[in-house]
PDBQT receptor file of N, H, CA, C and O in Angstrom, charges set to zero:
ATOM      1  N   UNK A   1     -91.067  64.662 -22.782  1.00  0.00    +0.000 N 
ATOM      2  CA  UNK A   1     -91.744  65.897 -23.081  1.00  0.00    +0.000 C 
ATOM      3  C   UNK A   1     -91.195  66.989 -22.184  1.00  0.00    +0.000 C 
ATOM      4  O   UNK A   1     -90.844  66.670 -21.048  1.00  0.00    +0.000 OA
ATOM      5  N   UNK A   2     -91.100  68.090 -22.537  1.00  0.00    +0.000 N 
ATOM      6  H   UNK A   2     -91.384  68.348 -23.460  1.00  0.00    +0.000 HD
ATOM      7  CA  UNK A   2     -90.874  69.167 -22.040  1.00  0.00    +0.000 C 
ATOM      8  C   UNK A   2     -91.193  70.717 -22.484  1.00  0.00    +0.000 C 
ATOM      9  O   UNK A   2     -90.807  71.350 -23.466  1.00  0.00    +0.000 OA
ATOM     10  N   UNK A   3     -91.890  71.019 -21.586  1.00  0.00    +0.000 N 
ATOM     11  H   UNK A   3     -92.204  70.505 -20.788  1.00  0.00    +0.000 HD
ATOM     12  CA  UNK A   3     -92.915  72.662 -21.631  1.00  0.00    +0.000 C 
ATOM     13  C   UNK A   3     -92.209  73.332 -21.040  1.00  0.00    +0.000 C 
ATOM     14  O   UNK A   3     -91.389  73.021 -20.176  1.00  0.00    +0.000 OA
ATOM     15  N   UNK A   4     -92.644  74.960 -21.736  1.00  0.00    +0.000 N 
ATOM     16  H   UNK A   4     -93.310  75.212 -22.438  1.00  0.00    +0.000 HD
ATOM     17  CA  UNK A   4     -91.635  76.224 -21.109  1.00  0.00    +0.000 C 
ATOM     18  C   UNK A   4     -93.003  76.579 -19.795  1.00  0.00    +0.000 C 
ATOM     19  O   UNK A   4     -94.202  76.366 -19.614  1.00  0.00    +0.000 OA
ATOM     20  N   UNK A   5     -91.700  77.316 -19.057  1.00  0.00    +0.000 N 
ATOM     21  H   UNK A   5     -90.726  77.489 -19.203  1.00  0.00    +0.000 HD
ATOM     22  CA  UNK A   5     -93.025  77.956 -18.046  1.00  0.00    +0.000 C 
ATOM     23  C   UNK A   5     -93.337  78.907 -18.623  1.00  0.00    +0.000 C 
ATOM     24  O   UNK A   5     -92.652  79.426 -19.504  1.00  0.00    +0.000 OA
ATOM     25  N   UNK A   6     -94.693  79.410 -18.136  1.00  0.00    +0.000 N 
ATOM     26  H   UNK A   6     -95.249  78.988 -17.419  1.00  0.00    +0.000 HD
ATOM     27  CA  UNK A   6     -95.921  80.063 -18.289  1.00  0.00    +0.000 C 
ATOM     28  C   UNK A   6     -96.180  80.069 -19.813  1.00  0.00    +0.000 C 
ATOM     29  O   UNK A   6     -96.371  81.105 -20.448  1.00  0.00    +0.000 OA
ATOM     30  N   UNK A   7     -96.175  79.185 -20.193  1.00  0.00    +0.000 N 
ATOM     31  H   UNK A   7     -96.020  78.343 -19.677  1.00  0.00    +0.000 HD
ATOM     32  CA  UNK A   7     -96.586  79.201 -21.438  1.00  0.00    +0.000 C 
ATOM     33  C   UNK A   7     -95.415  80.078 -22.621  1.00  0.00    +0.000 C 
ATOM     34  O   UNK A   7     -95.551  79.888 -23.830  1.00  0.00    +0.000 OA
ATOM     35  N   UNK A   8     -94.611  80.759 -22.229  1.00  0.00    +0.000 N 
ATOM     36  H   UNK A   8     -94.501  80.913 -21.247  1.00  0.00    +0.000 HD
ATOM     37  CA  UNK A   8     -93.459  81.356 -22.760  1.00  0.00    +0.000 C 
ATOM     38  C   UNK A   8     -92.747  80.718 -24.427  1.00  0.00    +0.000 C 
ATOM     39  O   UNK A   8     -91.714  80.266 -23.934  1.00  0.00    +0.000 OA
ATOM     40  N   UNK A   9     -92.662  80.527 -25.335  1.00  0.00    +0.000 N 
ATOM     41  H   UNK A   9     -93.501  80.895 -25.735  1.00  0.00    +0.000 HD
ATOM     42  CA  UNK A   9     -91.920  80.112 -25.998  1.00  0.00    +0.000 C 
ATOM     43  C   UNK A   9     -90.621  79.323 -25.790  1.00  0.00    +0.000 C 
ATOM     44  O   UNK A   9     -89.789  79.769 -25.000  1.00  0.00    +0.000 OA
ATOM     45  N   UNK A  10     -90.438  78.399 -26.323  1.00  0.00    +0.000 N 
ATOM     46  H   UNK A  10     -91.114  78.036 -26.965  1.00  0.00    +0.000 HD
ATOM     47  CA  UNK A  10     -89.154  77.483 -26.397  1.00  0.00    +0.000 C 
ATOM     48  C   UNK A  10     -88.261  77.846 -27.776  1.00  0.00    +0.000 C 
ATOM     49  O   UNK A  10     -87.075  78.168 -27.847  1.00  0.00    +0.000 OA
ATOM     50  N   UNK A  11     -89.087  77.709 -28.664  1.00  0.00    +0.000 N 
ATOM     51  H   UNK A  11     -90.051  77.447 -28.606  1.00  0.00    +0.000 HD
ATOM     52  CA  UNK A  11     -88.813  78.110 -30.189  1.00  0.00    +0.000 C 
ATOM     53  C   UNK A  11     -89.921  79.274 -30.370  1.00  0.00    +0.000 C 
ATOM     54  O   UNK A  11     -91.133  79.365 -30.177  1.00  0.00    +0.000 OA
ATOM     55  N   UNK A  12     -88.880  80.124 -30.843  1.00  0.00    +0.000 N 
ATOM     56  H   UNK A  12     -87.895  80.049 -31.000  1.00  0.00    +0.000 HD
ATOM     57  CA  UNK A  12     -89.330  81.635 -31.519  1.00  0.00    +0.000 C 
ATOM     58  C   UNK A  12     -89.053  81.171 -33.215  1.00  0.00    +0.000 C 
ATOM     59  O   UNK A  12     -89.963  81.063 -34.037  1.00  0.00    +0.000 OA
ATOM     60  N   UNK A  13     -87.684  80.948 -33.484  1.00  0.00    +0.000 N 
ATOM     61  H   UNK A  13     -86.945  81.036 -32.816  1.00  0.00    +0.000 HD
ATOM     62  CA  UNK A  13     -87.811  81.244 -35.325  1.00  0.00    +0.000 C 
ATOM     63  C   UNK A  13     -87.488  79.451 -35.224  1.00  0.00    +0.000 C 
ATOM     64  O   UNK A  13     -87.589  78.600 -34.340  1.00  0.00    +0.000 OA
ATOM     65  N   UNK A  14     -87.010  79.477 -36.813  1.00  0.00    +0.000 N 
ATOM     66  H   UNK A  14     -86.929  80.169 -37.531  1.00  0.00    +0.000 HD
ATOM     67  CA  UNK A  14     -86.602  78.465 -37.140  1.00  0.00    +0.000 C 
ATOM     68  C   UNK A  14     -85.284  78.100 -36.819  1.00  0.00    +0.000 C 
ATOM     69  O   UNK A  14     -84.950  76.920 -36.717  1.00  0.00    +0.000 OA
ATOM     70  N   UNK A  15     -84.554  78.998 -36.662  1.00  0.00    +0.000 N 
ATOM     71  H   UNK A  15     -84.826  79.957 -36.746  1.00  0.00    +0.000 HD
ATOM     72  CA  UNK A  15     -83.595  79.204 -36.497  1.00  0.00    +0.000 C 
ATOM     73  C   UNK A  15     -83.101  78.065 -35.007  1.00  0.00    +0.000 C 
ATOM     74  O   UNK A  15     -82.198  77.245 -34.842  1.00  0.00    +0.000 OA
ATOM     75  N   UNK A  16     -84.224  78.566 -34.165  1.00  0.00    +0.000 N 
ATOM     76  H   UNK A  16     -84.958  79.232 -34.299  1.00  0.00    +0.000 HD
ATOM     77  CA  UNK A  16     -83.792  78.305 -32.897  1.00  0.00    +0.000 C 
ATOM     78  C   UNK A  16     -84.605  76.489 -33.054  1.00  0.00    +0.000 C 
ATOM     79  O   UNK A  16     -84.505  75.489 -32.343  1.00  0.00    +0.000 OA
ATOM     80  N   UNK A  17     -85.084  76.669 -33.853  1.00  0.00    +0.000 N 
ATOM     81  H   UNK A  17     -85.165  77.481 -34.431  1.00  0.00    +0.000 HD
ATOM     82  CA  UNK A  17     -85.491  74.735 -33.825  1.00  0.00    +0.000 C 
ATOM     83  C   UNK A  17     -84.406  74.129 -34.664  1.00  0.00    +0.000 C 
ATOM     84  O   UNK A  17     -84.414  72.923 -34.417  1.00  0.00    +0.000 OA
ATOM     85  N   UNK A  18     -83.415  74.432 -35.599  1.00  0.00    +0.000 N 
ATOM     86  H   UNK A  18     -83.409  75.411 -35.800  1.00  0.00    +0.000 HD
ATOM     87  CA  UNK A  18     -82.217  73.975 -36.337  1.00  0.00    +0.000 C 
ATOM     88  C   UNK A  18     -81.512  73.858 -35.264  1.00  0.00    +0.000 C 
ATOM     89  O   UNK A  18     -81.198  72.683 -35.074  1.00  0.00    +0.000 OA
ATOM     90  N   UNK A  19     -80.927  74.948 -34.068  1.00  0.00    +0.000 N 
ATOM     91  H   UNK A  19     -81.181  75.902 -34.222  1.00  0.00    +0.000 HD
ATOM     92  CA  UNK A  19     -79.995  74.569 -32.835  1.00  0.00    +0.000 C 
ATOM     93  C   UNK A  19     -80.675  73.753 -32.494  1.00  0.00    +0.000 C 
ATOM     94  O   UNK A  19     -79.951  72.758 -32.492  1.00  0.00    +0.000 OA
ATOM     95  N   UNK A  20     -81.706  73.448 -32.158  1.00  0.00    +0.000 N 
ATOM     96  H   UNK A  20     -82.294  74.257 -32.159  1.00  0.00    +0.000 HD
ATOM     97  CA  UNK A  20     -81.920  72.201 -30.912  1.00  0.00    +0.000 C 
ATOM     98  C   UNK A  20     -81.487  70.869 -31.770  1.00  0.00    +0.000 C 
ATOM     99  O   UNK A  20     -80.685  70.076 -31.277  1.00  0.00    +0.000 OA
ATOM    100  N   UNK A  21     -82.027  70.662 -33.027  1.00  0.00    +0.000 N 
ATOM    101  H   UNK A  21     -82.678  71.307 -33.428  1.00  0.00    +0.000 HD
ATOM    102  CA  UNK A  21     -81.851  69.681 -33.224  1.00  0.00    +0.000 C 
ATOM    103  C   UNK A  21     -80.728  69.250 -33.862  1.00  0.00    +0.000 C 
ATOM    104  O   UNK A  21     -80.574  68.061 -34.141  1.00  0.00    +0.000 OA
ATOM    105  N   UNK A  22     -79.767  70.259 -34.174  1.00  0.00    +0.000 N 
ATOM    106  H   UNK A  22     -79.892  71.224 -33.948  1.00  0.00    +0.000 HD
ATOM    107  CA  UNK A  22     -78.775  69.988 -34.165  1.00  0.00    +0.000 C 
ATOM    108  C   UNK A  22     -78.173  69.269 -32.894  1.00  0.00    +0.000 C 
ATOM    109  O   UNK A  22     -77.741  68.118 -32.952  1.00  0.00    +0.000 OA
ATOM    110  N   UNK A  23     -78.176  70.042 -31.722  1.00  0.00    +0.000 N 
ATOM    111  H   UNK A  23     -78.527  70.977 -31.675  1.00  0.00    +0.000 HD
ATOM    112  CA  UNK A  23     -77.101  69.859 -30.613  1.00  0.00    +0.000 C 
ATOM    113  C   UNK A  23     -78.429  68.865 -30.351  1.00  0.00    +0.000 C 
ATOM    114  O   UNK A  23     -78.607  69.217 -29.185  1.00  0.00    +0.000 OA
ATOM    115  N   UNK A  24     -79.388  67.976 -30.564  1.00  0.00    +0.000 N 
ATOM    116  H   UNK A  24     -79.244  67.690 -31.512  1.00  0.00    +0.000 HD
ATOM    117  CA  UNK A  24     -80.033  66.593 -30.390  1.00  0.00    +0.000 C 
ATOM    118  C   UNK A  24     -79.461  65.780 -30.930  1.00  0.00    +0.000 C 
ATOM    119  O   UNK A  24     -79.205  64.740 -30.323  1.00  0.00    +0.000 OA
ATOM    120  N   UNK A  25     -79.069  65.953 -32.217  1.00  0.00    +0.000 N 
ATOM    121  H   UNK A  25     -79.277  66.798 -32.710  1.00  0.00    +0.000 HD
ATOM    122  CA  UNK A  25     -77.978  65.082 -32.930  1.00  0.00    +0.000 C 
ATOM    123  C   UNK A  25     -76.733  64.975 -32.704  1.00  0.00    +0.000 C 
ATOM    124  O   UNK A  25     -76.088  63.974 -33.015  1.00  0.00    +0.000 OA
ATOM    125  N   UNK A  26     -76.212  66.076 -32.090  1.00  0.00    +0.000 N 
ATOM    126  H   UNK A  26     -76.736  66.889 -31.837  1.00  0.00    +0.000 HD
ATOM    127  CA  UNK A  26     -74.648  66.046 -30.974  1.00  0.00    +0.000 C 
ATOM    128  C   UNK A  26     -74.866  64.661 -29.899  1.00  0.00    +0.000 C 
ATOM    129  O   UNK A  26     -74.362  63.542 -30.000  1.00  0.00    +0.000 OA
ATOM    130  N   UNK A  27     -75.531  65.041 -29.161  1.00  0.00    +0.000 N 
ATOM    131  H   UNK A  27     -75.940  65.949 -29.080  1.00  0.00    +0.000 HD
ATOM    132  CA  UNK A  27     -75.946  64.522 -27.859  1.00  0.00    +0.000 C 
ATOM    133  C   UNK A  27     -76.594  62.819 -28.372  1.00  0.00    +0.000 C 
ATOM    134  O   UNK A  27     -76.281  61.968 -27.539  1.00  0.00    +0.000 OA
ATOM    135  N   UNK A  28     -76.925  62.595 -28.858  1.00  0.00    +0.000 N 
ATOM    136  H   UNK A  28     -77.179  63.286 -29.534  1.00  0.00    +0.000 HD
ATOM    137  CA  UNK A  28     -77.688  61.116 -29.892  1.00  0.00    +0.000 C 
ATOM    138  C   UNK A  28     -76.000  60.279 -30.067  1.00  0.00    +0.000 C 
ATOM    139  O   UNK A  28     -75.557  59.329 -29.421  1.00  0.00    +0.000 OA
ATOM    140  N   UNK A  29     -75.374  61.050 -31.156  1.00  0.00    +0.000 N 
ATOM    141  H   UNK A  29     -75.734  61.821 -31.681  1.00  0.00    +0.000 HD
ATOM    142  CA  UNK A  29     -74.262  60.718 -31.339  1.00  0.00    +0.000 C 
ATOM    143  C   UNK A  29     -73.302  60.284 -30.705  1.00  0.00    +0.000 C 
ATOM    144  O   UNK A  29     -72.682  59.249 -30.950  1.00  0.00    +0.000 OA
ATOM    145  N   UNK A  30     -73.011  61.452 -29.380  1.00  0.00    +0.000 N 
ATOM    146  H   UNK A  30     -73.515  62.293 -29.181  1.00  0.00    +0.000 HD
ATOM    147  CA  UNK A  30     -71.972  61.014 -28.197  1.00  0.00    +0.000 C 
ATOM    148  C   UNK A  30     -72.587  60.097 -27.753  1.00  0.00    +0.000 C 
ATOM    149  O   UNK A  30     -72.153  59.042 -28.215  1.00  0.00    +0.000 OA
ATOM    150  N   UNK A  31     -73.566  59.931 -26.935  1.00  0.00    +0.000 N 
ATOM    151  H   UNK A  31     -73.919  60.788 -26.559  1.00  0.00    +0.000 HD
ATOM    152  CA  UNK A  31     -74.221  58.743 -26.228  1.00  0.00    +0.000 C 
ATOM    153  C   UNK A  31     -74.966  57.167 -26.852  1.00  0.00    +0.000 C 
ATOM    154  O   UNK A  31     -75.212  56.190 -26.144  1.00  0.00    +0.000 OA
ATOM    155  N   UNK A  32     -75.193  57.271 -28.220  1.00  0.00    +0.000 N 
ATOM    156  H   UNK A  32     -74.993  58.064 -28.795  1.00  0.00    +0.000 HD
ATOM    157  CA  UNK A  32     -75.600  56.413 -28.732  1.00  0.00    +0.000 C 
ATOM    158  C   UNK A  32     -77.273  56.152 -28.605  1.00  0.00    +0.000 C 
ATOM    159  O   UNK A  32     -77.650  54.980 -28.615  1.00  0.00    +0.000 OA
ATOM    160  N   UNK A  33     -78.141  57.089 -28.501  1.00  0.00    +0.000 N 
ATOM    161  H   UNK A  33     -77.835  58.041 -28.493  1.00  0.00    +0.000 HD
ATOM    162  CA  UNK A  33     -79.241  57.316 -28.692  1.00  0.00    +0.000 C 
ATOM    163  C   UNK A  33     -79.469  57.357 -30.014  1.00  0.00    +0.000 C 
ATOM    164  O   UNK A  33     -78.815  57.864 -30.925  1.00  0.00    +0.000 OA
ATOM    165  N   UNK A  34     -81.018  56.442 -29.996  1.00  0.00    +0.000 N 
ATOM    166  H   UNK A  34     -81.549  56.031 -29.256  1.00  0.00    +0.000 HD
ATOM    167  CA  UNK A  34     -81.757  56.703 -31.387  1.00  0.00    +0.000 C 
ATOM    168  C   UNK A  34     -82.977  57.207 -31.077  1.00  0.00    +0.000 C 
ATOM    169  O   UNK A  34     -83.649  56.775 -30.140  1.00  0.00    +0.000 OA
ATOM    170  N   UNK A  35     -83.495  58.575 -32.189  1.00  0.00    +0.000 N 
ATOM    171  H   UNK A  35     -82.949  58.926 -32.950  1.00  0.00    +0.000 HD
ATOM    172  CA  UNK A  35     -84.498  58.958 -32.016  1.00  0.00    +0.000 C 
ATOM    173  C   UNK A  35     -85.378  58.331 -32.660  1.00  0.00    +0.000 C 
ATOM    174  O   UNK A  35     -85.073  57.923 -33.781  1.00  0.00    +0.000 OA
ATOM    175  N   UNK A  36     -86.544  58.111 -32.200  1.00  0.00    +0.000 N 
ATOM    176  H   UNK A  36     -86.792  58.442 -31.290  1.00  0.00    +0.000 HD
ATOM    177  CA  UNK A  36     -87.696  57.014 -32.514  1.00  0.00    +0.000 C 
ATOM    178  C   UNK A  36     -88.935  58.257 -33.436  1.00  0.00    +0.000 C 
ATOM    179  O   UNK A  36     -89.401  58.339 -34.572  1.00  0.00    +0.000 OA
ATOM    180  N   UNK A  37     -89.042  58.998 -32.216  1.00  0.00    +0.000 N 
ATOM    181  H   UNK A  37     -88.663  58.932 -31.292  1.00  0.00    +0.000 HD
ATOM    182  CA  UNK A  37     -90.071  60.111 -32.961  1.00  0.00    +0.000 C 
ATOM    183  C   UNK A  37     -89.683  61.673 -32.078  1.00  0.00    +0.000 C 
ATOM    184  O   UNK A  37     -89.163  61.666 -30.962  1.00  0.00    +0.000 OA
ATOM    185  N   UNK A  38     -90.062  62.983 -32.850  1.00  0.00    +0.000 N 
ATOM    186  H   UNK A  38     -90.485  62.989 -33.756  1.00  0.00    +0.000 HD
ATOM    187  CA  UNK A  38     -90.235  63.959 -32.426  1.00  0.00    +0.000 C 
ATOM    188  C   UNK A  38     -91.046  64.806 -33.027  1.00  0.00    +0.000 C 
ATOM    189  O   UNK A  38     -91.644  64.637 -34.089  1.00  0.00    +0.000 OA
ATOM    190  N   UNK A  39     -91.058  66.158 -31.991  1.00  0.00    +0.000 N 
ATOM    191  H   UNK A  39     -90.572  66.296 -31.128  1.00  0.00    +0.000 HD
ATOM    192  CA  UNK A  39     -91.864  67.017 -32.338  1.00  0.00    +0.000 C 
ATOM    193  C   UNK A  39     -91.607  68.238 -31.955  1.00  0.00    +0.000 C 
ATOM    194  O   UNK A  39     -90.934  68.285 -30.925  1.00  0.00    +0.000 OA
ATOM    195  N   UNK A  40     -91.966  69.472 -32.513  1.00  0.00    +0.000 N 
ATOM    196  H   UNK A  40     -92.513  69.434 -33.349  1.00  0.00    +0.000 HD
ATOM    197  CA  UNK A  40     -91.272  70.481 -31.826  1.00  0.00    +0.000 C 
ATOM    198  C   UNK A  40     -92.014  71.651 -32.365  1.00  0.00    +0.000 C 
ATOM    199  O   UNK A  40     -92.137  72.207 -33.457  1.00  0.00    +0.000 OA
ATOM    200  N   UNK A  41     -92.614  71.847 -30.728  1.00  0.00    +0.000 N 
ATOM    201  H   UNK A  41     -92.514  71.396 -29.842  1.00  0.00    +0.000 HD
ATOM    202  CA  UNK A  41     -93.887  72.849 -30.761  1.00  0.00    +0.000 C 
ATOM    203  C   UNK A  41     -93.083  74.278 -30.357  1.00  0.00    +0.000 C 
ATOM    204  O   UNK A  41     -91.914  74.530 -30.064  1.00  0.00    +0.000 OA
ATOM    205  N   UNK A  42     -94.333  75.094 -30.495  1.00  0.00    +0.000 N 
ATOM    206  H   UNK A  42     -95.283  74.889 -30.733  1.00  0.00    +0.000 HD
ATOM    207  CA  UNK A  42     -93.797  76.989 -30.160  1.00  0.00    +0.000 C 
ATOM    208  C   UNK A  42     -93.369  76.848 -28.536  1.00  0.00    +0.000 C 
ATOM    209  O   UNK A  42     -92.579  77.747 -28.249  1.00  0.00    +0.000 OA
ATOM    210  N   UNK A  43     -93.655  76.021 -27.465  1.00  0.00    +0.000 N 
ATOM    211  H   UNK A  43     -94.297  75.291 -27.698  1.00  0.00    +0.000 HD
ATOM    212  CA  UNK A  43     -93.460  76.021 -26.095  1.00  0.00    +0.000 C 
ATOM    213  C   UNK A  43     -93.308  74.895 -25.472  1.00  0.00    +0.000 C 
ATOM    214  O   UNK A  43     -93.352  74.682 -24.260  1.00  0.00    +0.000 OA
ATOM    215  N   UNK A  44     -93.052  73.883 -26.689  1.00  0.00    +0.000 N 
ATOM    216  H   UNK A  44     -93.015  74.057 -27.673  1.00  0.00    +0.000 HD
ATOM    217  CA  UNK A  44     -93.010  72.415 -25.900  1.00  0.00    +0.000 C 
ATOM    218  C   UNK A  44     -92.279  71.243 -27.150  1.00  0.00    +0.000 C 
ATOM    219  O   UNK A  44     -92.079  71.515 -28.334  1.00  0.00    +0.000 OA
ATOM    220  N   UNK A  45     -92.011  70.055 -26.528  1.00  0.00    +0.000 N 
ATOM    221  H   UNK A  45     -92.173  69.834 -25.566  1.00  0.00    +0.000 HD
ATOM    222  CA  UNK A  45     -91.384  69.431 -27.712  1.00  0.00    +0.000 C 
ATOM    223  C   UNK A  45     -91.561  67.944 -26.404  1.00  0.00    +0.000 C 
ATOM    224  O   UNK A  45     -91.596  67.848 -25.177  1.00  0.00    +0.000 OA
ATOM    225  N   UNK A  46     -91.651  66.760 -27.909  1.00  0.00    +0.000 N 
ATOM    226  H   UNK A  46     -91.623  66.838 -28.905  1.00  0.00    +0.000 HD
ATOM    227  CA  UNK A  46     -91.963  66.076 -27.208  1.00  0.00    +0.000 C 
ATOM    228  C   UNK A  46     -90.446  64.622 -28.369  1.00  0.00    +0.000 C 
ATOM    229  O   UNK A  46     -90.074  64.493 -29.535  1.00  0.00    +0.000 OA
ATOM    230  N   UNK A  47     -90.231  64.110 -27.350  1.00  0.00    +0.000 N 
ATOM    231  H   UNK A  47     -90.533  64.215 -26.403  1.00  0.00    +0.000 HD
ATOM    232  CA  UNK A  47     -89.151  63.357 -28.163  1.00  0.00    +0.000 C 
ATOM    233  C   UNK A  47     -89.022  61.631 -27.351  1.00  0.00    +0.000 C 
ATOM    234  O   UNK A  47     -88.532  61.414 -26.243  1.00  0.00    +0.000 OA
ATOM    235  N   UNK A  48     -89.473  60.855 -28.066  1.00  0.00    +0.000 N 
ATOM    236  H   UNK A  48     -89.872  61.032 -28.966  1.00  0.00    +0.000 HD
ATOM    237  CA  UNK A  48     -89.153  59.421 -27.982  1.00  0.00    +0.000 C 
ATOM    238  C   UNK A  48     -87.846  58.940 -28.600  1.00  0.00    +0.000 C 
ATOM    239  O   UNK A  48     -87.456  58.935 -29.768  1.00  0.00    +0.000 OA
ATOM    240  N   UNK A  49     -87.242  58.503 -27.358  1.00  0.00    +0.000 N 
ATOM    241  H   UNK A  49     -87.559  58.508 -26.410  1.00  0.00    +0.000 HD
ATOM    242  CA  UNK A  49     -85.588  58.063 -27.764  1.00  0.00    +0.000 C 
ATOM    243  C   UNK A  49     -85.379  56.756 -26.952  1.00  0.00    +0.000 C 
ATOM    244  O   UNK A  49     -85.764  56.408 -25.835  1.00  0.00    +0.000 OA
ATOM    245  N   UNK A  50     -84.488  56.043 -28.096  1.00  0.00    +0.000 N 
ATOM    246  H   UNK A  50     -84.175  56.325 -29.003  1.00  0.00    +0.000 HD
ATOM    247  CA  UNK A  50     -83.612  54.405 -27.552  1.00  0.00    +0.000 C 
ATOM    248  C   UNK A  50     -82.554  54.648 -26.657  1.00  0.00    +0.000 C 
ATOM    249  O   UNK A  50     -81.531  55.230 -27.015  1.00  0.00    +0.000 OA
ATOM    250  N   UNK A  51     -82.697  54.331 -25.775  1.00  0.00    +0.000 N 
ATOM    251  H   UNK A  51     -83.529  53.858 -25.484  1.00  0.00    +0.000 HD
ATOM    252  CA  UNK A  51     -81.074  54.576 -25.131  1.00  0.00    +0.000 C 
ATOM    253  C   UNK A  51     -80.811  53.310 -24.698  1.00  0.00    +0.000 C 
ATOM    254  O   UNK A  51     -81.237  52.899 -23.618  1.00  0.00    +0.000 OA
ATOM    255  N   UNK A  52     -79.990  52.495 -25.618  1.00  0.00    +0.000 N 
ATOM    256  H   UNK A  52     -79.644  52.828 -26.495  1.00  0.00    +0.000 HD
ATOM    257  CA  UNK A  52     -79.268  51.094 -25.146  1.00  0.00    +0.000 C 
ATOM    258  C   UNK A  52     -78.898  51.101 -24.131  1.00  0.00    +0.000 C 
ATOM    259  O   UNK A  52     -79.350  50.198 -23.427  1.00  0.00    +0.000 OA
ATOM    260  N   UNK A  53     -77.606  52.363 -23.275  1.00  0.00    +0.000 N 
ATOM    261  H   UNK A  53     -77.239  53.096 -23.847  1.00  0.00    +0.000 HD
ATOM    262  CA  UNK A  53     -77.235  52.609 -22.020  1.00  0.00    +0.000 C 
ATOM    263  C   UNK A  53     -77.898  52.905 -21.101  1.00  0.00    +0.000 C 
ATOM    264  O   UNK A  53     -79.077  53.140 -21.364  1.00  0.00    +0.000 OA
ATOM    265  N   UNK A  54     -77.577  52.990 -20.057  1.00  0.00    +0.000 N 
ATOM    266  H   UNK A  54     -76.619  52.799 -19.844  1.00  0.00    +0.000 HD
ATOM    267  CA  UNK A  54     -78.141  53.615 -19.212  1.00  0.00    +0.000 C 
ATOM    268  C   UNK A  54     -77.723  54.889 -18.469  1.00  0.00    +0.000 C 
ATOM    269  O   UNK A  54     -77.405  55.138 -17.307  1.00  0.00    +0.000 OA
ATOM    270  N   UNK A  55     -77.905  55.911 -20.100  1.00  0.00    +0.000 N 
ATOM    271  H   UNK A  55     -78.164  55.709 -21.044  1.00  0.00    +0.000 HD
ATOM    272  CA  UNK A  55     -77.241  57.564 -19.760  1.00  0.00    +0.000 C 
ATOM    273  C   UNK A  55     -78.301  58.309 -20.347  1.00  0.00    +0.000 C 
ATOM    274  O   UNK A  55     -78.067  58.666 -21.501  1.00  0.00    +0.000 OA
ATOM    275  N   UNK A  56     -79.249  58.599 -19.940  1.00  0.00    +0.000 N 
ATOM    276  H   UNK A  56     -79.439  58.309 -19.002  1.00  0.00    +0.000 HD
ATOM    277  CA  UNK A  56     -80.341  59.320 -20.303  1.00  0.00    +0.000 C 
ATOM    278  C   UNK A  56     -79.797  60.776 -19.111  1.00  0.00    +0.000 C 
ATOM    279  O   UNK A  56     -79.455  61.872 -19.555  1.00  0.00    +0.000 OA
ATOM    280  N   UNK A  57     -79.823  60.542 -18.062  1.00  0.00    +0.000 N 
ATOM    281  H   UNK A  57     -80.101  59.651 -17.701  1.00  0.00    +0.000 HD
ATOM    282  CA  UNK A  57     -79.499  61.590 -17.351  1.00  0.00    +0.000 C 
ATOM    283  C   UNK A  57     -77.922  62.308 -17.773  1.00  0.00    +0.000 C 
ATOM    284  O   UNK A  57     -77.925  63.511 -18.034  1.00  0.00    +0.000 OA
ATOM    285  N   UNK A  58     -77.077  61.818 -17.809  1.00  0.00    +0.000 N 
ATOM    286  H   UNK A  58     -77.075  60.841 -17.597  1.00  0.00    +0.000 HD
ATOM    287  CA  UNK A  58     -76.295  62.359 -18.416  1.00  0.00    +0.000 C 
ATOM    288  C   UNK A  58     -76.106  63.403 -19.745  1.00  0.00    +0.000 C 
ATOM    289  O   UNK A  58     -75.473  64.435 -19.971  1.00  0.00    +0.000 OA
ATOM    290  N   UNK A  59     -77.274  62.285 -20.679  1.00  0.00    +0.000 N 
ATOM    291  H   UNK A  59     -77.788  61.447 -20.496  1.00  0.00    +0.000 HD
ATOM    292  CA  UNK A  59     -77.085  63.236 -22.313  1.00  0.00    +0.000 C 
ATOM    293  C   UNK A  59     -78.115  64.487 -21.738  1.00  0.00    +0.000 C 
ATOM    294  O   UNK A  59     -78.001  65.672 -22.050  1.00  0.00    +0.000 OA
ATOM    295  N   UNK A  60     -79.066  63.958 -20.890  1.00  0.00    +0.000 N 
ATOM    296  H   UNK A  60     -79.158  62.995 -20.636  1.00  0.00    +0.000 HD
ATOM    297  CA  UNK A  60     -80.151  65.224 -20.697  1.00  0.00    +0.000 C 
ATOM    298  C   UNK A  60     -79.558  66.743 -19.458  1.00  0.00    +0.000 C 
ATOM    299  O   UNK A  60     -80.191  67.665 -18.945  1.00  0.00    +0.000 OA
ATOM    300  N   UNK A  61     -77.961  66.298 -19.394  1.00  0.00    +0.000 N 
ATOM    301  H   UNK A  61     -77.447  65.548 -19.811  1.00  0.00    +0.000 HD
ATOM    302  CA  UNK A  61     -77.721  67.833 -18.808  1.00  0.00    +0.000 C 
ATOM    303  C   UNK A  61     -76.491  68.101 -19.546  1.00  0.00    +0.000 C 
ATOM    304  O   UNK A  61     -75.917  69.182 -19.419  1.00  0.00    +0.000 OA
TER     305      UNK A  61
């Protein structure tokens, strides 16, 4: 899970939730992550993922 500070927006249009989950599906792909479940709120998003490896820190910067 991850929240914007002060309550601020993460996603404004749709637009900007198509990039994320696009470049989620970049990042899935290179590393070999499967997404299990998501969600993707106006200031927060919450995402359950497989990671066979052990590169979670990696895909996450």
């Amino acid at each position: 899970m991850a929240r914007s500070n002060g309550g601020d927006a993460v996603f404004v249009t749709d637009d900007d939730r198509k990039v994320f989950l696009h470049r989620l599906g970049q990042v899935c792909e290179s590393h070999g992550w499967k997404v299990q479940a998501w969600v993707l709120m106006g200031n927060y998003f919450h995402l359950l993922l497989e990671t066979p490896e052990p590169n979670l820190v990696t895909g996450m910067k």
